[in-house]
N, C-alpha and C positions, 0 to 999 in steps of 0.2 A: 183709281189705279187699275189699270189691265193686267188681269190675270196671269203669273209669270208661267211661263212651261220649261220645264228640264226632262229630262233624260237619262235613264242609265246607261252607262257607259258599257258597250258589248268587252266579255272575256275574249281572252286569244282564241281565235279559232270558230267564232261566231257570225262574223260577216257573211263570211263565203258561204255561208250554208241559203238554201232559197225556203228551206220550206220549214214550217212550225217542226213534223214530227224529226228533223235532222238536228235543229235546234237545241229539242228538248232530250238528245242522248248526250251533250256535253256535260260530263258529270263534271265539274270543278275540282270534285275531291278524290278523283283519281289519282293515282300515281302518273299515267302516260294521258292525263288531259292537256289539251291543247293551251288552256286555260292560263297553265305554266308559265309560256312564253309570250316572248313580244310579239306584236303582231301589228308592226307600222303600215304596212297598207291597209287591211282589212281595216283600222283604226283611222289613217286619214280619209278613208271612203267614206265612213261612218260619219265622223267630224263633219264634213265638208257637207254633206247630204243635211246633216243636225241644220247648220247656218240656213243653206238652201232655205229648209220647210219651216224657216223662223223658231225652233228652238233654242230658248238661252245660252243654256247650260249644259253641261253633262259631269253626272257624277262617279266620281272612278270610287269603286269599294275595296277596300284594304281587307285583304287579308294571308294566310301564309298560304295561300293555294294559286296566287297572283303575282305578277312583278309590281315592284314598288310604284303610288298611284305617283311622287312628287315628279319621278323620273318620269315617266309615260306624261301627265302633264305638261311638262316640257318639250320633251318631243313632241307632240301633236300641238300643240300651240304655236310649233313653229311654222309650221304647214297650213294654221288657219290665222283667220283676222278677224272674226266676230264673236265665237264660241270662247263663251265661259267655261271653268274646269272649276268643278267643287270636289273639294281634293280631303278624299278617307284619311283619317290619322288616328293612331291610338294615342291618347296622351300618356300615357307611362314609360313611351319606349325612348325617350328623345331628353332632353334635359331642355326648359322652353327655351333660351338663350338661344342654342345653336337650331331648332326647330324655327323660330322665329327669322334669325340668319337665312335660312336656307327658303324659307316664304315669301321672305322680303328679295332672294335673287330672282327667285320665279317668277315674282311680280313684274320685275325689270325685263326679263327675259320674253315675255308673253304680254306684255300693257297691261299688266294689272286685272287679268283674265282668270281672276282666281278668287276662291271661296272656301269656307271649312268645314268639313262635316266631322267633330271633333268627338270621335266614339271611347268610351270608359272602356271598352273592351269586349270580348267573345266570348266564349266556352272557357270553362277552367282549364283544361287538356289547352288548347291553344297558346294562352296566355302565358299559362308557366311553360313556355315553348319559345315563348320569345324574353324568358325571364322576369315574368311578372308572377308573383304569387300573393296578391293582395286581393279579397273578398269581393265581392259586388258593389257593396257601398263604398267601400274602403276608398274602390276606383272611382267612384265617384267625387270622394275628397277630394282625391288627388289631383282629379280633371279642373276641379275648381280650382286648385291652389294654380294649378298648368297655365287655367287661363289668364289668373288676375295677374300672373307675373306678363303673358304674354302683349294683356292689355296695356302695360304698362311699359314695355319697350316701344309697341305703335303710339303711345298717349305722350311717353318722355321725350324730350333733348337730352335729359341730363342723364346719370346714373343711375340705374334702377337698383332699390333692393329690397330683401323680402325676406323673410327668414318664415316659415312653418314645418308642416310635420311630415311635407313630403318633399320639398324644394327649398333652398337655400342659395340666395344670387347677393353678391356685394358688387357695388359699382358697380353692374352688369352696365355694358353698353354698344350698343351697335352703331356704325355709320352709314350704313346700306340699308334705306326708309323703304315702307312699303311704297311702293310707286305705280298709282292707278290715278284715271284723270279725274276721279270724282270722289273717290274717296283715300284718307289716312291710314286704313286699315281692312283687311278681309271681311266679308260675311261671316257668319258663324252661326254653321246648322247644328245643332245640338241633340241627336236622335236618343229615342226609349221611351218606354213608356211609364217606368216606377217613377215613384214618388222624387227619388234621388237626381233622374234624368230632369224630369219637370224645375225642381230645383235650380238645377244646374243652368237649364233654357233660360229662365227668368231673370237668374244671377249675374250670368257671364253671355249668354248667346242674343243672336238678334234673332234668330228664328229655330222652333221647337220641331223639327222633325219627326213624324209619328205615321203609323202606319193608316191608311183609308178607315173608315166607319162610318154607318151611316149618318147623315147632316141630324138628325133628330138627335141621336147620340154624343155626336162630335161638340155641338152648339154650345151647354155650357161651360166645355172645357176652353173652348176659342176666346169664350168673353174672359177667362180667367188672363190668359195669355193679353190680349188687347189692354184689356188695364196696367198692364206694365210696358206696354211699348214694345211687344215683340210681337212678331208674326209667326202664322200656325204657315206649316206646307206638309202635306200628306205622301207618303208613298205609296203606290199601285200600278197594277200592271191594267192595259187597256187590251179587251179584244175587239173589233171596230170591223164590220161587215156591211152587205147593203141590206141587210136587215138582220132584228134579233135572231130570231132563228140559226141564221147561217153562223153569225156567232156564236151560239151555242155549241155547233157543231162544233168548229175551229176548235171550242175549250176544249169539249171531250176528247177530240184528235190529239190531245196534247198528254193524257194520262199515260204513265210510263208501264210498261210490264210491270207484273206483282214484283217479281223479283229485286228491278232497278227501284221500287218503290220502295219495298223492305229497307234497302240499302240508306237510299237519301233519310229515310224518316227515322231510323237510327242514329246516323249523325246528326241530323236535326236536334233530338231528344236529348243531345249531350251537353246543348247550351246551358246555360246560365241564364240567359238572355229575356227580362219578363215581355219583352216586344213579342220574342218568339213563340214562348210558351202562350198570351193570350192568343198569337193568332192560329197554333195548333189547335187548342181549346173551342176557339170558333168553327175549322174546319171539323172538329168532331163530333160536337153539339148541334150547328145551326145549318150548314152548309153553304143556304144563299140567305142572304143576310136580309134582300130583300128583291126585287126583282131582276136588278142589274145589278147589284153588287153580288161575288162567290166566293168565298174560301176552301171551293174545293181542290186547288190547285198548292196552297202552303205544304200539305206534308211531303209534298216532291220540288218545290221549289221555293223553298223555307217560307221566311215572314211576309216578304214583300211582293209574295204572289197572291195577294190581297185582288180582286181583278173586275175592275168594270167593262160588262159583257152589252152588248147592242150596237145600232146606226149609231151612223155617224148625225142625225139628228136627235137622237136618243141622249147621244153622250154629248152634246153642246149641252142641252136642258138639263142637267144632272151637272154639269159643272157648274154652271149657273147658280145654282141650287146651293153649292157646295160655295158659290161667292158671297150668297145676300147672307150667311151665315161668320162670315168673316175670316175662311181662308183666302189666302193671296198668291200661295205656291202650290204646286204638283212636281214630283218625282216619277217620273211613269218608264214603264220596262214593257215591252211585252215581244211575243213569236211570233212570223224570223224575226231578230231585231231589228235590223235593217228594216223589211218590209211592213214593218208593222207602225217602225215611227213614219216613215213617207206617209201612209196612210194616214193616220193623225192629222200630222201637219198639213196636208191637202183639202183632206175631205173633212176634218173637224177642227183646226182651229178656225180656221175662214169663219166658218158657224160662230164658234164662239163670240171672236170679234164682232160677228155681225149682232149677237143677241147683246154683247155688252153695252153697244151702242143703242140699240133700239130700248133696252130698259134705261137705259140713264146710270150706269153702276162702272 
């Protein structure tokens, strides 16, 4: 199977920009960030460009500093015909019944051009924001209880029901099926890295979302995942030059003022989130993890500025690497957005493809 690529999905106000350091002063958690609002062209530019340079997917992130991802998926789905949307959701905020409902019109809506990336939740501060006041794990329960009902309206004809300790459905029933031409039901990305998330991936999800690491590191946790039938796909940001060096460069350009630094790495520290805190932990201990992977870019651009730095011949052999060990997915983000994934897509999947061929993988 070849290697799948996705995409993070650009905030309001991030197309337009052409260059890494204009990029990297969108704060998100501004008051007057652009981030806020819709942004249907800057977003079918994006899209349309995604298809273009062979990207699957693209994943919209949820959260209260954004507009809703189910909404924005629908829109921009209308505008394209190839591109996938893996669609952020908190499971505590939704009752699964009408959550379901509304996946399964989406599905209709856009061919079945949808996926889940089903998050327990954010920061305490956040959460009791949108009316959740349930612990770390707690959320975890709950995601579980969320899915096994959800599984069970895509699994049923007949009436669903369930009774536990956070969800309660009698003859639940929908008439409006997921409708996609290959499958019964959505993907389901299941991000974090505690014990509870991992749980959770293996239980309910088809694939474990986590943040990059090195392949030596990564490797035994992959084989754990594989013996149950699910697949690993990593998050990280790519910087891609015509050589290391210049890369290098590009990351440093990206370092924010002390001051806009203080700011984001405050907010950052207020998660709950153990994705986040290890990958703080690694931007303060390790820096470069190893020659082309860095962390020095998380405490200004939280978890998933996890970042592999080199050529585009560099980073084909290094995904490579990251295949014979038995990931199958990437999540990749990087600066400008726009410019960054054209890049990818041109000058290093081609590579890719070309090395997966040539190894036999």
């Amino acid at each position: 199977m070849s290697l799948r690529f996705h995409w993070m999905f650009p905030k309001g106000g991030e197309v337009g920009m052409s260059t890494a350091q204009e990029t990297s002063r969108v704060l998100t958690t501004r008051d007057t960030s652009p981030a806020a609002l819709p942004d249907m062209d800057g977003w079918v530019k994006f899209a349309r460009s995604a298809e273009e340079v062979g990207i699957e997917s693209v994943l919209l992130s949820f959260s209260r500093y954004e507009p809703d991802t189910i909404a924005i998926a629908c829109a921009v789905g209308q505008a394209t015909t190839k591109l996938k949307f893996i669609v952020a959701y908190r499971s505590g905020l939704m009752q699964p019944t009408t959550f379901v409902q509304q996946i399964n019109t989406l599905s209709g809506l856009i061919g079945g051009r949808v996926a889940l990336n089903i998050v327990a939740g954010s920061s305490t501060a956040e959460q009791r924001g949108y009316g959740d006041f349930l612990e770390h794990d707690q959320r975890y329960a709950r995601a579980e209880e969320f899915l096994t009902v959800c599984h069970s309206f895509w699994r049923n004809n007949g009436g669903v029901n369930f009774e536990g300790s956070y969800f309660r459905v009698e003859q639940g029933k929908l008439l409006t099926p997921f409708l996609a031409p290959d499958r019964s039901a959505p993907e389901i990305y299941v991000s974090g890295h505690s014990e509870a998330a991992q749980h959770l991936a293996i239980n309910r999800g088809s694939c474990w979302l986590r943040l990059i690491d090195t392949p030596e590191k990564l490797a035994p946790m992959v084989s754990r995942f594989h013996e149950r039938d699910v697949e690993v796909c990593l998050r990280l940001c790519v910087i891609c030059r015509p050589s290391r060096e210049e890369a290098i460069e590009a990351a440093a350009a990206l370092l924010p003022s002390e001051e806009i630094g203080r700011e984001e790495r405050n907010i950052l520290t207020q998660s709950d989130s153990q994705t986040l805190k290890q990958a703080l932990a690694s931007a303060d201990n390790v820096g470069w993890l190893n020659q082309n992977l860095t962390a020095g870019l998380v405490p200004y651009y939280g978890s998933s500025a996890m970042t592999l730095v080199g050529s585009p011949e560099e980073l084909a052999r290094i995904f490579l690497e990251y295949k014979r060990i038995g990931i199958t997915q990437f999540i990749i983000a990087g600066w400008p957005k726009l410019g960054e994934m054209i890049i990818f897509g041109r000058e290093v999947l081609p590579r890719i493809r070309d090395l997966e061929t040539k190894a036999g993988l």
